[in-house]
gemmi code that builds the backbone of each chain (N, CA, C; Angstrom):
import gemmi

chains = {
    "A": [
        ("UNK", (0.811, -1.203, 0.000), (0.000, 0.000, 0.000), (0.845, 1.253, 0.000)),
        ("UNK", (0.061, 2.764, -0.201), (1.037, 3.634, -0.378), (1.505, 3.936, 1.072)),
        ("UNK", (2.684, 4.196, 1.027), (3.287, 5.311, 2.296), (3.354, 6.441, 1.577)),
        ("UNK", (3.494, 7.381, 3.091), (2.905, 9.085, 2.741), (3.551, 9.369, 3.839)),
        ("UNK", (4.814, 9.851, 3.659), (5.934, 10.594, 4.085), (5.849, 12.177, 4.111)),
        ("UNK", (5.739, 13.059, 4.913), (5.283, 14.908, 5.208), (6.774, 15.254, 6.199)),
        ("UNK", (7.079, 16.065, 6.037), (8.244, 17.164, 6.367), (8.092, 18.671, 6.057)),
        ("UNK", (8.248, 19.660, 6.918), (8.811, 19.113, 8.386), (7.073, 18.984, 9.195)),
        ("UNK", (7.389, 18.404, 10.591), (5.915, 17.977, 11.316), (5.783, 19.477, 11.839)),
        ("UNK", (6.824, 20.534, 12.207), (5.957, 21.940, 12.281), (6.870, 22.857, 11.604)),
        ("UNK", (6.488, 23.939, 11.414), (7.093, 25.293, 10.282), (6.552, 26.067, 10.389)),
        ("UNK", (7.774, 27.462, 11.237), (7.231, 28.622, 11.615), (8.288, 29.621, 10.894)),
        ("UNK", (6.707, 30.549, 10.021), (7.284, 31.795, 9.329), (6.929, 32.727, 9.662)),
        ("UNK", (7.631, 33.875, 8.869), (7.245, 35.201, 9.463), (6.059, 35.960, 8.421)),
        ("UNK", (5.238, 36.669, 9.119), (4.186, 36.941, 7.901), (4.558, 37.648, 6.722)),
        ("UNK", (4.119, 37.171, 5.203), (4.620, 37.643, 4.470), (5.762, 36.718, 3.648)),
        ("UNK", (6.160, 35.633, 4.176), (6.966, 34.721, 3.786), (6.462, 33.700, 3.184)),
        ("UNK", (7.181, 32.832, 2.711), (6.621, 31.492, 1.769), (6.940, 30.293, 2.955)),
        ("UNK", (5.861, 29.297, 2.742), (6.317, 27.963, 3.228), (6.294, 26.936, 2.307)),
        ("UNK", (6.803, 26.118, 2.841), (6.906, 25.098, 1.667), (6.618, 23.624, 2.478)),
        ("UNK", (6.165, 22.807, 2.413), (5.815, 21.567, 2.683), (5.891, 20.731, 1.700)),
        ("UNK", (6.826, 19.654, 2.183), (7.176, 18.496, 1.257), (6.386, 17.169, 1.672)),
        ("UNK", (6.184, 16.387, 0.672), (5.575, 14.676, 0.754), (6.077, 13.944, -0.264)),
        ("UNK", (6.481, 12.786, 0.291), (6.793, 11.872, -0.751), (6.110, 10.572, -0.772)),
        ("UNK", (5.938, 9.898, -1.737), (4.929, 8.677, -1.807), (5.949, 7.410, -2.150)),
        ("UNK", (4.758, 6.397, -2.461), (6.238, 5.019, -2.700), (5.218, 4.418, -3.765)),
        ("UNK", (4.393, 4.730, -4.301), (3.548, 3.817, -4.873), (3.668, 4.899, -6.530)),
        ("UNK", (4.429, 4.362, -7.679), (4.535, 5.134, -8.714), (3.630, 5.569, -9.291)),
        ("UNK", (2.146, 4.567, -9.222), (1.066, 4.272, -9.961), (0.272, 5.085, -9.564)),
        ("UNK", (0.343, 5.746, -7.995), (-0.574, 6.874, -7.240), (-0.692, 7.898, -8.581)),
        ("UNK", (-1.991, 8.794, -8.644), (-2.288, 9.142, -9.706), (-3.059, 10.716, -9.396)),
        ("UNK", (-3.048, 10.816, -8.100), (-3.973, 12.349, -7.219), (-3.560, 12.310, -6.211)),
        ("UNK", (-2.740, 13.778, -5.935), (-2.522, 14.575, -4.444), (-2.841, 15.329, -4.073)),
        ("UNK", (-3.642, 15.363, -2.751), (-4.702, 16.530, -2.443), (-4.040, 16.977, -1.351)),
        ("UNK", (-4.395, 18.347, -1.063), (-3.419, 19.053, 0.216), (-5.088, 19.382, 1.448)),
        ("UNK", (-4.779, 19.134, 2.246), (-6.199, 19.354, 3.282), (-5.561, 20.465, 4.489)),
        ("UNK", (-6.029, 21.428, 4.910), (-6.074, 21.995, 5.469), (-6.766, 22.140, 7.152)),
        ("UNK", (-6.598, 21.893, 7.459), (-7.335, 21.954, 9.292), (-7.289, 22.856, 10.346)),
        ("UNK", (-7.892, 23.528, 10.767), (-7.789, 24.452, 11.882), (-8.572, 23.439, 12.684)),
        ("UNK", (-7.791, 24.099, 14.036), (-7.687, 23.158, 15.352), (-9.384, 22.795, 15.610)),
        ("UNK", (-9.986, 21.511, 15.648), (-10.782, 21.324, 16.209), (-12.423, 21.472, 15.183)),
        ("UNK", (-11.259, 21.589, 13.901), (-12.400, 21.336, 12.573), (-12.220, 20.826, 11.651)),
        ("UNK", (-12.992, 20.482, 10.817), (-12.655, 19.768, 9.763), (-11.685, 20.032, 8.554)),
        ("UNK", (-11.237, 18.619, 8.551), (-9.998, 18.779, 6.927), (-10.962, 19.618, 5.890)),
        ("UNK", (-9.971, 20.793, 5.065), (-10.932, 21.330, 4.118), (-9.939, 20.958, 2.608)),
        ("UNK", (-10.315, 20.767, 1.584), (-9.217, 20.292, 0.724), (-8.932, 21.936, 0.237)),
        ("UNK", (-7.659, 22.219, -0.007), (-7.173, 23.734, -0.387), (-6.792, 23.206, -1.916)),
        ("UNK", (-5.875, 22.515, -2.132), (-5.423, 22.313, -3.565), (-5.468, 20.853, -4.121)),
        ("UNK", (-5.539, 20.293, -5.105), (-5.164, 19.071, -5.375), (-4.157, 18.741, -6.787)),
        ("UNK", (-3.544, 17.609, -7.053), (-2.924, 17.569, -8.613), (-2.966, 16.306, -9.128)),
        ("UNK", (-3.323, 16.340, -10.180), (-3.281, 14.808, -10.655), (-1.914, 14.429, -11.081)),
        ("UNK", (-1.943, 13.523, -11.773), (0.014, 12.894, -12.172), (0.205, 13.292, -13.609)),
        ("UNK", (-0.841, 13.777, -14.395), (-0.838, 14.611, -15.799), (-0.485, 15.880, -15.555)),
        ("UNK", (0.426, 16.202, -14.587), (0.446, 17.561, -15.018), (1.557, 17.998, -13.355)),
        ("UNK", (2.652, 18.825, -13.673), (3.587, 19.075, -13.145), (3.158, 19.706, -11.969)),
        ("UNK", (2.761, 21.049, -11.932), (2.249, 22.072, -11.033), (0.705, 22.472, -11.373)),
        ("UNK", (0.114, 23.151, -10.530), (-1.186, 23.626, -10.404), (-0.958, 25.096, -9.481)),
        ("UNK", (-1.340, 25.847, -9.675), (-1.751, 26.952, -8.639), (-3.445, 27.911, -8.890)),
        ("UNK", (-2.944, 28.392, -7.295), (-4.782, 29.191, -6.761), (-4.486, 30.110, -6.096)),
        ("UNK", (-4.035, 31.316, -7.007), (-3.706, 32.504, -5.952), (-2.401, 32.075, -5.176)),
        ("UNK", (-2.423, 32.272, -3.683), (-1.040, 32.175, -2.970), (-1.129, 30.626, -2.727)),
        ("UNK", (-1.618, 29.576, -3.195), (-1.158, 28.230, -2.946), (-1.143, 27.666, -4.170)),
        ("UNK", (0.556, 26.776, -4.300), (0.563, 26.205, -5.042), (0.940, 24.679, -5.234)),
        ("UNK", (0.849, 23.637, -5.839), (1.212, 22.318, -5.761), (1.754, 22.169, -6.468)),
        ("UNK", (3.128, 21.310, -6.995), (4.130, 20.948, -7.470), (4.520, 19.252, -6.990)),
        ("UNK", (4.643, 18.290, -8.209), (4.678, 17.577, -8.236), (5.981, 17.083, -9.199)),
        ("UNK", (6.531, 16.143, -8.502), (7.709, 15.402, -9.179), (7.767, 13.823, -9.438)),
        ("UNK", (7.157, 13.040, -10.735), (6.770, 12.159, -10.449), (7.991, 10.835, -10.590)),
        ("UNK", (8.768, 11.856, -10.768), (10.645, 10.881, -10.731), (10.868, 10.384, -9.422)),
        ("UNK", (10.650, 11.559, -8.845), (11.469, 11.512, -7.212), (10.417, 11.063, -6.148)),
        ("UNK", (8.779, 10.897, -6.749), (7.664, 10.754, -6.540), (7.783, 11.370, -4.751)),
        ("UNK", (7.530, 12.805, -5.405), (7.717, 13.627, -4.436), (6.577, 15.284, -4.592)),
        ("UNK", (5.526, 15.569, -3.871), (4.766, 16.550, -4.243), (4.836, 17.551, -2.929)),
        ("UNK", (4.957, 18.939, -3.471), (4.930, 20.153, -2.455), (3.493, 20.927, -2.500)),
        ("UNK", (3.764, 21.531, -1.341), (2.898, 22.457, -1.590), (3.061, 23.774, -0.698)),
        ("UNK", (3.350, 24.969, -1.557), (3.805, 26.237, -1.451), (2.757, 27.214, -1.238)),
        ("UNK", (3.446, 28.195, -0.261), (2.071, 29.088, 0.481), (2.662, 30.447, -0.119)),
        ("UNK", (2.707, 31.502, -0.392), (3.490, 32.760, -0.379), (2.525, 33.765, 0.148)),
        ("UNK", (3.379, 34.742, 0.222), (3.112, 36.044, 1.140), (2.070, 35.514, 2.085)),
        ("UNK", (2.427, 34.562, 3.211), (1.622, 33.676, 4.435), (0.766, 34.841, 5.045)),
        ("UNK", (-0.154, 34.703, 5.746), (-0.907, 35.642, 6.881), (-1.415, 34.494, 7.902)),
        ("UNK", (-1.615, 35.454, 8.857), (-1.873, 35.082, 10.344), (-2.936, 33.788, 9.908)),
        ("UNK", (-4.144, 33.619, 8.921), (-5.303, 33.068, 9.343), (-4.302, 32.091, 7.845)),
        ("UNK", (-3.606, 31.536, 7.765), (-2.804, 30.430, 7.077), (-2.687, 29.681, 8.347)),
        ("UNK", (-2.207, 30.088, 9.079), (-1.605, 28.647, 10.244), (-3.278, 28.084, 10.715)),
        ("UNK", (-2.324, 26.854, 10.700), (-3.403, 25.386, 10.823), (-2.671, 24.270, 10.607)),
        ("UNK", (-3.043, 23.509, 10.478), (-2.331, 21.837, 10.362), (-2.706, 21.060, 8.312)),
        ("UNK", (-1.935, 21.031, 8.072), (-1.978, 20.776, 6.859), (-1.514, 19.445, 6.013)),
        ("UNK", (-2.200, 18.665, 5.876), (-2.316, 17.098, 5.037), (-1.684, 16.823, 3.722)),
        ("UNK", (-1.091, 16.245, 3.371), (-0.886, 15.901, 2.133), (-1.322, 14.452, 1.917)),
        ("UNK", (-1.737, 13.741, 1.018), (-2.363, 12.428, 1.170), (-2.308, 11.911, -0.743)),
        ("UNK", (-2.337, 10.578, -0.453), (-2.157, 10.122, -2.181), (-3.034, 8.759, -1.959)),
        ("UNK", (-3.580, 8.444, -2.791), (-4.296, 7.335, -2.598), (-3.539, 5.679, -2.079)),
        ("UNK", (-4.028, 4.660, -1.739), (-3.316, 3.855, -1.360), (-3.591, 2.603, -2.337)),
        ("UNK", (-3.594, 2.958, -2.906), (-3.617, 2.168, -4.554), (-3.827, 2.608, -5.147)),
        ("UNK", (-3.500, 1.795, -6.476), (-4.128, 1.933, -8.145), (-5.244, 1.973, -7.812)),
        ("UNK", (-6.379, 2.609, -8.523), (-7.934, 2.552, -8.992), (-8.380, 2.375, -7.033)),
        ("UNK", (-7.612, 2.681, -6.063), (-8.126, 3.089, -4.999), (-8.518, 4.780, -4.318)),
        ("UNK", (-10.176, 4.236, -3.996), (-10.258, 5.759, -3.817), (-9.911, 5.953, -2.490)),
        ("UNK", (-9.525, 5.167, -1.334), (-9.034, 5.375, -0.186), (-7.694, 6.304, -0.113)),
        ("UNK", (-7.660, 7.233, 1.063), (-6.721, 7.768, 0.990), (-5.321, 7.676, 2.026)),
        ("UNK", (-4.333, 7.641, 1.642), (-3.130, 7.637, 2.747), (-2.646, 9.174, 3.122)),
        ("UNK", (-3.089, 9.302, 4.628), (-2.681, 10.969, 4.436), (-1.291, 10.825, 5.444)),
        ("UNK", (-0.286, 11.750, 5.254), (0.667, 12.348, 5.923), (0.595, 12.232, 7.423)),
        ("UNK", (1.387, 12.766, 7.858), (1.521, 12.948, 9.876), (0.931, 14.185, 9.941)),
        ("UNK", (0.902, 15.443, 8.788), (0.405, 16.657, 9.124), (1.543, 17.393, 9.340)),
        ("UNK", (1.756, 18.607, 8.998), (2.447, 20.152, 9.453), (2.045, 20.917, 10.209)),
        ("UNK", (1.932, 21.163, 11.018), (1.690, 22.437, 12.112), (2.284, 23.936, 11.750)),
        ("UNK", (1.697, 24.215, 10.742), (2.227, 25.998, 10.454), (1.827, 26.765, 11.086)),
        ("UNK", (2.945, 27.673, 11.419), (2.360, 29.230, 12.216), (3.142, 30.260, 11.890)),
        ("UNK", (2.044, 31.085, 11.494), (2.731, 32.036, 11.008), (2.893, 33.220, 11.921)),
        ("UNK", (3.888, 34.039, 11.898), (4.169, 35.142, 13.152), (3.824, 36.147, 12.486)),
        ("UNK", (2.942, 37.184, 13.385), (2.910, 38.661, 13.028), (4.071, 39.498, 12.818)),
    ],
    "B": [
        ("UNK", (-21.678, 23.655, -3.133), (-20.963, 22.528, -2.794), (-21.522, 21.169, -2.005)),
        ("UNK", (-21.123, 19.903, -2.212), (-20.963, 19.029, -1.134), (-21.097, 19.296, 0.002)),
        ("UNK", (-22.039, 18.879, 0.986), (-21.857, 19.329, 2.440), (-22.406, 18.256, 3.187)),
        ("UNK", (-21.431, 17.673, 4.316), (-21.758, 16.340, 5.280), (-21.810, 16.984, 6.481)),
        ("UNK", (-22.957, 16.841, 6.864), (-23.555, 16.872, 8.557), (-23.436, 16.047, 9.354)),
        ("UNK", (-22.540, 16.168, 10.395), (-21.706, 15.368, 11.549), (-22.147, 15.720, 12.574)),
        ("UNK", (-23.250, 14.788, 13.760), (-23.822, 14.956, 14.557), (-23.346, 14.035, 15.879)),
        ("UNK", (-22.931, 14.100, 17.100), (-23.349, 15.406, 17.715), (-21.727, 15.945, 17.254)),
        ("UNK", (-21.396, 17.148, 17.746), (-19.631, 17.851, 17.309), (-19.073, 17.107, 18.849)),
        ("UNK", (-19.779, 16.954, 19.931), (-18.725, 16.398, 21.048), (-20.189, 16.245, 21.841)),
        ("UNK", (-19.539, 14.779, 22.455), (-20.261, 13.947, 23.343), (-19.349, 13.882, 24.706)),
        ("UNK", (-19.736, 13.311, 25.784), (-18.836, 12.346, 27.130), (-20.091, 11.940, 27.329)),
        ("UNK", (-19.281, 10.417, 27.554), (-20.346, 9.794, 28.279), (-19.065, 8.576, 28.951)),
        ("UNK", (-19.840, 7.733, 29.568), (-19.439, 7.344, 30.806), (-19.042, 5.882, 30.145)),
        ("UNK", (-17.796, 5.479, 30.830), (-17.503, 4.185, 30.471), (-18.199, 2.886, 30.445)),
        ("UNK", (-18.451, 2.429, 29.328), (-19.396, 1.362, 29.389), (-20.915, 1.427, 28.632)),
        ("UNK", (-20.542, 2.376, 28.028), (-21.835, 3.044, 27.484), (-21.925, 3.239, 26.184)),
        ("UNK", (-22.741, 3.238, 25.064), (-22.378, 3.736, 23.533), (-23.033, 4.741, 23.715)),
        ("UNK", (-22.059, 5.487, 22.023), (-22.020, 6.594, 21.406), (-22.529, 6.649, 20.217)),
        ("UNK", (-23.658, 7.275, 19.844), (-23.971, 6.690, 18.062), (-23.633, 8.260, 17.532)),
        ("UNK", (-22.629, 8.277, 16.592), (-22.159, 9.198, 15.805), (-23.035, 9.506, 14.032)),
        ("UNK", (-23.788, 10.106, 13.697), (-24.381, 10.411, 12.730), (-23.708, 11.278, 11.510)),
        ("UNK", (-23.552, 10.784, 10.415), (-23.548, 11.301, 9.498), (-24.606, 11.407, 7.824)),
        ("UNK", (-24.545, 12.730, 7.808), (-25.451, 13.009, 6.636), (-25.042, 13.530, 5.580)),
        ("UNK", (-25.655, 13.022, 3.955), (-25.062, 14.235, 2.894), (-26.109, 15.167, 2.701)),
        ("UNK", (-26.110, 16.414, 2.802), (-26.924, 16.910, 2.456), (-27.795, 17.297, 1.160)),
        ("UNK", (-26.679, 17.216, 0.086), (-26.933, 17.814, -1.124), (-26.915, 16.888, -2.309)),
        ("UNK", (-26.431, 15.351, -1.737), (-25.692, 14.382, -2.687), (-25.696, 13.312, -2.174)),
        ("UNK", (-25.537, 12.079, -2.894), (-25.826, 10.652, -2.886), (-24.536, 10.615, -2.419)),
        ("UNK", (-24.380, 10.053, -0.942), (-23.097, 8.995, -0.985), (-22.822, 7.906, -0.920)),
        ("UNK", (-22.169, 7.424, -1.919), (-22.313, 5.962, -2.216), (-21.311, 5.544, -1.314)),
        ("UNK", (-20.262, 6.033, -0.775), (-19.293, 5.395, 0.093), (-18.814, 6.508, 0.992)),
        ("UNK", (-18.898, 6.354, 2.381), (-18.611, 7.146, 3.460), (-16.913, 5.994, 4.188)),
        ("UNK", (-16.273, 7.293, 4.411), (-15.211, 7.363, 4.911), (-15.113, 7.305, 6.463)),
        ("UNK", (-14.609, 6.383, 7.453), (-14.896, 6.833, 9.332), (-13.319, 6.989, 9.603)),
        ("UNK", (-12.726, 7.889, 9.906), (-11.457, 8.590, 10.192), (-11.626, 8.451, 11.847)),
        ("UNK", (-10.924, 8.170, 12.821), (-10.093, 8.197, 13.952), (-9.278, 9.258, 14.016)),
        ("UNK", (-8.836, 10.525, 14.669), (-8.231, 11.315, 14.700), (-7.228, 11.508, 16.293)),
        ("UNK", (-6.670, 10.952, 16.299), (-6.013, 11.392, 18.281), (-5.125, 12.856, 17.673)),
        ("UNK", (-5.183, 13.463, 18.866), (-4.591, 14.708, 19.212), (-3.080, 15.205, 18.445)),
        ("UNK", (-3.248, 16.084, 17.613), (-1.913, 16.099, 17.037), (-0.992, 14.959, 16.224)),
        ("UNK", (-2.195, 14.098, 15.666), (-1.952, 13.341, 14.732), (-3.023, 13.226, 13.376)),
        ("UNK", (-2.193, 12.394, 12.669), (-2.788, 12.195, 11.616), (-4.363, 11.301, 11.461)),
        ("UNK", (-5.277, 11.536, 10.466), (-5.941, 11.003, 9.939), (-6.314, 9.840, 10.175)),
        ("UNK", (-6.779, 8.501, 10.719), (-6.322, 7.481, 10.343), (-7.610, 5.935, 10.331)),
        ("UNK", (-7.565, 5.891, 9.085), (-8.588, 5.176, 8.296), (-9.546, 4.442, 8.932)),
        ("UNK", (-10.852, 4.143, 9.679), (-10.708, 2.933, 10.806), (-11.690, 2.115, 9.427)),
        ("UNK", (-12.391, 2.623, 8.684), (-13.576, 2.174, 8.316), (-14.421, 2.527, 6.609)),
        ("UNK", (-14.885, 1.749, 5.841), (-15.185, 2.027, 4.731), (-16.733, 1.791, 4.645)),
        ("UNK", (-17.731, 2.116, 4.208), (-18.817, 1.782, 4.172), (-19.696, 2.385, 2.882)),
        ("UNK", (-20.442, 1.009, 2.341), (-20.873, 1.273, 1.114), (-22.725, 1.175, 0.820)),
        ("UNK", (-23.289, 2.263, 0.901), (-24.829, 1.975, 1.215), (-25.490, 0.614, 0.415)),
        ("UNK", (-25.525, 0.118, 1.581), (-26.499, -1.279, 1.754), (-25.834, -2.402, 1.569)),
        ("UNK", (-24.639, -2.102, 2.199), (-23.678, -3.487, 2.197), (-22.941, -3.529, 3.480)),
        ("UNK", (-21.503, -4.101, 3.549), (-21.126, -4.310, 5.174), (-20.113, -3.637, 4.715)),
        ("UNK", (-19.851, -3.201, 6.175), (-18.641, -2.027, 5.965), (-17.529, -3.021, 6.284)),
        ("UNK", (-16.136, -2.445, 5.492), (-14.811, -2.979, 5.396), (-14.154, -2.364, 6.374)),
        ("UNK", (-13.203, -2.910, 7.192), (-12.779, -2.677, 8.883), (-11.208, -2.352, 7.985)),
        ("UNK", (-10.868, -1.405, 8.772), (-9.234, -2.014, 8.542), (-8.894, -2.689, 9.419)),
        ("UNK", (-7.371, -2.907, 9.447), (-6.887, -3.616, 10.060), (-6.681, -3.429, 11.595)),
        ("UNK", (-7.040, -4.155, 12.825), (-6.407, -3.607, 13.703), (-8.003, -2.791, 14.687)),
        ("UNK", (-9.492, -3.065, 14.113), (-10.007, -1.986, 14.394), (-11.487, -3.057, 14.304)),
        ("UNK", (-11.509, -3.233, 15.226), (-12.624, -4.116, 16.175), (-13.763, -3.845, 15.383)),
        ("UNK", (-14.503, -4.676, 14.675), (-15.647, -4.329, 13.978), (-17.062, -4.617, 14.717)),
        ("UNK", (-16.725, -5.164, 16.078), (-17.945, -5.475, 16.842), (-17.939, -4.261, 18.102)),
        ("UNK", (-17.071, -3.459, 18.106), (-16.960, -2.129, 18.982), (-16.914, -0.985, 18.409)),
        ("UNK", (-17.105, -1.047, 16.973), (-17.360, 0.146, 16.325), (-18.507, -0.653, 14.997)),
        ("UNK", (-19.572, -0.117, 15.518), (-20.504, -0.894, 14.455), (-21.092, 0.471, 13.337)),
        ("UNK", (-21.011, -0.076, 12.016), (-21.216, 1.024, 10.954), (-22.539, 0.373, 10.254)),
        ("UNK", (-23.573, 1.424, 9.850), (-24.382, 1.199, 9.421), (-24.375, 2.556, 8.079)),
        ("UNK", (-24.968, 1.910, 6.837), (-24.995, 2.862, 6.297), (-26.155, 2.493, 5.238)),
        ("UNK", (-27.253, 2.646, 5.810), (-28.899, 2.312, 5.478), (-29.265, 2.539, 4.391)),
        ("UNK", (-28.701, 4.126, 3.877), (-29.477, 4.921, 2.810), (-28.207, 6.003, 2.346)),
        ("UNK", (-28.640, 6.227, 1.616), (-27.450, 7.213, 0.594), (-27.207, 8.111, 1.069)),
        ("UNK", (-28.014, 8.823, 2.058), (-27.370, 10.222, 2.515), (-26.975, 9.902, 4.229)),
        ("UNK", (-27.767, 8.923, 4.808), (-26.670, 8.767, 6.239), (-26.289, 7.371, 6.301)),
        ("UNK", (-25.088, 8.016, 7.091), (-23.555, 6.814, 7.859), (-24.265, 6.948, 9.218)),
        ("UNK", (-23.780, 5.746, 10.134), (-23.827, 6.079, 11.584), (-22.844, 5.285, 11.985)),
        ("UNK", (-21.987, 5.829, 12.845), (-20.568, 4.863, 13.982), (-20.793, 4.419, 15.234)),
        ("UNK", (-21.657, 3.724, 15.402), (-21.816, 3.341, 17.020), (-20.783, 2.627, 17.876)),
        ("UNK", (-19.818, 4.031, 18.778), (-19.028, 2.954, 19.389), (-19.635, 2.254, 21.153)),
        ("UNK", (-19.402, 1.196, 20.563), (-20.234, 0.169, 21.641), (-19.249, -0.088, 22.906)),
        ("UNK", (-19.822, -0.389, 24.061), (-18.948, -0.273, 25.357), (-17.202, 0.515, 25.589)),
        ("UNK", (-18.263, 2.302, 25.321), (-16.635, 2.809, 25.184), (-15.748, 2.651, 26.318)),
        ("UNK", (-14.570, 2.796, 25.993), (-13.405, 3.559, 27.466), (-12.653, 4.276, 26.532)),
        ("UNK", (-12.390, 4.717, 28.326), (-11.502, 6.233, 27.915), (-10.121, 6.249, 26.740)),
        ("UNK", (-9.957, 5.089, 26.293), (-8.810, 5.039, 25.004), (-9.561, 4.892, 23.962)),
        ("UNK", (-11.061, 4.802, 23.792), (-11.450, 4.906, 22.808), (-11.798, 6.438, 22.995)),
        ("UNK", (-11.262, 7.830, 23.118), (-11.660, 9.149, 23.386), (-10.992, 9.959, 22.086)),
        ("UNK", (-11.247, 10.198, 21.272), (-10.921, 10.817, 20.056), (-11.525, 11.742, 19.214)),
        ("UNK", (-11.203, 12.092, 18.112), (-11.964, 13.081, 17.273), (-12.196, 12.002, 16.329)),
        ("UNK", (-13.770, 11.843, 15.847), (-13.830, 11.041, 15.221), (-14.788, 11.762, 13.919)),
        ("UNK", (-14.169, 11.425, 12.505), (-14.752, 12.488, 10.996), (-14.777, 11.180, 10.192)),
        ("UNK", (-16.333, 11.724, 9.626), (-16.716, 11.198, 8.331), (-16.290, 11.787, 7.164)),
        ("UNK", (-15.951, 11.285, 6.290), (-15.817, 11.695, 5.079), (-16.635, 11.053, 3.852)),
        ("UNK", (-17.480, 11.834, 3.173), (-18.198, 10.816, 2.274), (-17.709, 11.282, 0.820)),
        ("UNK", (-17.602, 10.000, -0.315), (-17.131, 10.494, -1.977), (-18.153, 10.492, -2.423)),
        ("UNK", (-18.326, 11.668, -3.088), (-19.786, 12.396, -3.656), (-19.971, 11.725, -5.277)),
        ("UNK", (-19.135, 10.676, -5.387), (-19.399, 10.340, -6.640), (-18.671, 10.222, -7.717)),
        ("UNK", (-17.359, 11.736, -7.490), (-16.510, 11.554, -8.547), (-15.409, 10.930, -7.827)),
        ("UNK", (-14.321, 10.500, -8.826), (-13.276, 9.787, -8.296), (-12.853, 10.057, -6.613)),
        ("UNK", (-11.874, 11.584, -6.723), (-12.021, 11.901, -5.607), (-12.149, 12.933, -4.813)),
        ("UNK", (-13.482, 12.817, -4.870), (-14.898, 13.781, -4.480), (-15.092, 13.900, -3.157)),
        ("UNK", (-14.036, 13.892, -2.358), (-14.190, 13.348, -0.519), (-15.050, 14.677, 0.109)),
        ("UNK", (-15.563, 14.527, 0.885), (-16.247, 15.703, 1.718), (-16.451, 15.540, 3.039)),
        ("UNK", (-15.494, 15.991, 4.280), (-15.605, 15.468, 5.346), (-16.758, 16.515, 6.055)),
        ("UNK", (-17.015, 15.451, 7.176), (-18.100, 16.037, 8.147), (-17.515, 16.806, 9.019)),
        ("UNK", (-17.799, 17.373, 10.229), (-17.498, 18.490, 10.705), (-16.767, 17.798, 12.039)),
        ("UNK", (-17.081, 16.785, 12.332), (-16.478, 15.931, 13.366), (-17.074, 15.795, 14.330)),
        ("UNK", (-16.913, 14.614, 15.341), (-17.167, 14.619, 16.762), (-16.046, 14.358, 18.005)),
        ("UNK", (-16.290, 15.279, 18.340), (-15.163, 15.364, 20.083), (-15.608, 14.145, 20.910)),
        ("UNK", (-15.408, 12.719, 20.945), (-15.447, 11.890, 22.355), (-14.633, 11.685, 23.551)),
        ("UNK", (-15.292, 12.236, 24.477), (-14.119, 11.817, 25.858), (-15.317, 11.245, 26.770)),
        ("UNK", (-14.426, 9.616, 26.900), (-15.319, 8.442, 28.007), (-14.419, 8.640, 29.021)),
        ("UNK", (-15.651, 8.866, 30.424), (-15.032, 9.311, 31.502), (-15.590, 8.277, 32.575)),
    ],
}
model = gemmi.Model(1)
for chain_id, residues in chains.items():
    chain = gemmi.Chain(chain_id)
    for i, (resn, *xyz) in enumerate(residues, 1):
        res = gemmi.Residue()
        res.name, res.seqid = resn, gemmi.SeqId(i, " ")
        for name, pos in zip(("N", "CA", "C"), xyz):
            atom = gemmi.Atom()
            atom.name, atom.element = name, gemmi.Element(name[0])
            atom.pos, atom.b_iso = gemmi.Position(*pos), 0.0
            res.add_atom(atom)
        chain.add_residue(res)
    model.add_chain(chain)
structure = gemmi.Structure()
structure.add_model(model)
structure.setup_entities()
């Protein structure tokens, strides 16, 4: 099944700065990476996703980047603000033609005023 | 959008006792609901698959006679955990796929602490 490897488990910037969150997978055949978002004590919200057709995606200040060599996908925040920090998922399915998902340990971002 | 109604958001109740956790789609057929386990400052983690009007698939590791899943009709899931204790005390989220590949839409969650 897939493993779903996230670095680093927390990351603190200053507002106005970029973060970057890395994941790497083990399963080549994984085919969709979705990034989920969480503030404390609510629900995962999905912020970005990418399929394996296609390198990068962006939405305004978040973007996803995918490397399907190093089978390795980011996902980049720029010019951060205060209401960015939350806990943040990266997840890839845990098979071929599986819609179950394998998510990450999570990031703990905070961003400083 | 997709929207799943997760009833109650936080329960306690007393050891030895069940908890029936409700989930609803509001807007959309779900053909397969997701039951997520959440402990504190961790990850996600799968307990349960359920497909309306069939038996739900356990993972591994995850007592299918202490967490009983029913999923009757297309728009509600329910998680009944049966004779809780306090290590069964978690954040526990539905997630249901609205249909497209992957269409996930989680519920809003429930807070359990067995005391």
């Amino acid at each position: 099944g897939e493993n779903v490897e996230q670095h680093p488990s927390t990351l603190s910037v200053q507002e106005g700065d970029s973060a970057v969150i890395k994941c790497t997978y083990s399963d080549s055949a994984s085919n969709y990476f979705p990034w989920y978002k969480q503030e404390l004590g609510k629900r995962p919200q999905l912020i970005i996703d990418i399929r394996s057709n296609v390198g990068e995606k962006k939405d305004q200040r978040i973007a996803v980047t995918l490397n399907k060599t190093a089978k390795h996908f980011s996902l980049h925040i720029t010019e951060t603000q205060p209401e960015d920090s939350a806990v943040y998922f990266c997840a890839a399915p845990r098979a071929a033609n599986d819609y179950k998902l394998s998510f990450g340990a999570g990031t703990t971002v905070t961003v400083r005023a | 959008g997709a929207v799943v109604s997760q009833h109650p958001s936080w329960v306690i109740c007393k050891s030895g006792t069940s908890v029936k956790i409700e989930c609803r789609s509001l807007d959309f057929q779900a053909t397969t609901m997701f039951w997520y386990r959440q402990f504190p400052k961790q990850s996600l983690m799968l307990m349960a698959t359920s497909n309306e009007g069939s038996k739900a698939t356990y993972e591994q590791g995850v007592e299918k006679d202490k967490f009983l899943i029913n999923h009757a009709s297309l728009t509600l899931s329910t998680l009944t955990v049966t004779s809780a204790h306090p290590e069964d005390s978690s954040f526990y989220i539905c997630s249901a796929r609205a249909g497209t590949n992957y269409g996930y839409t989680f519920g809003s969650g429930t807070r359990l602490t067995v005391v």
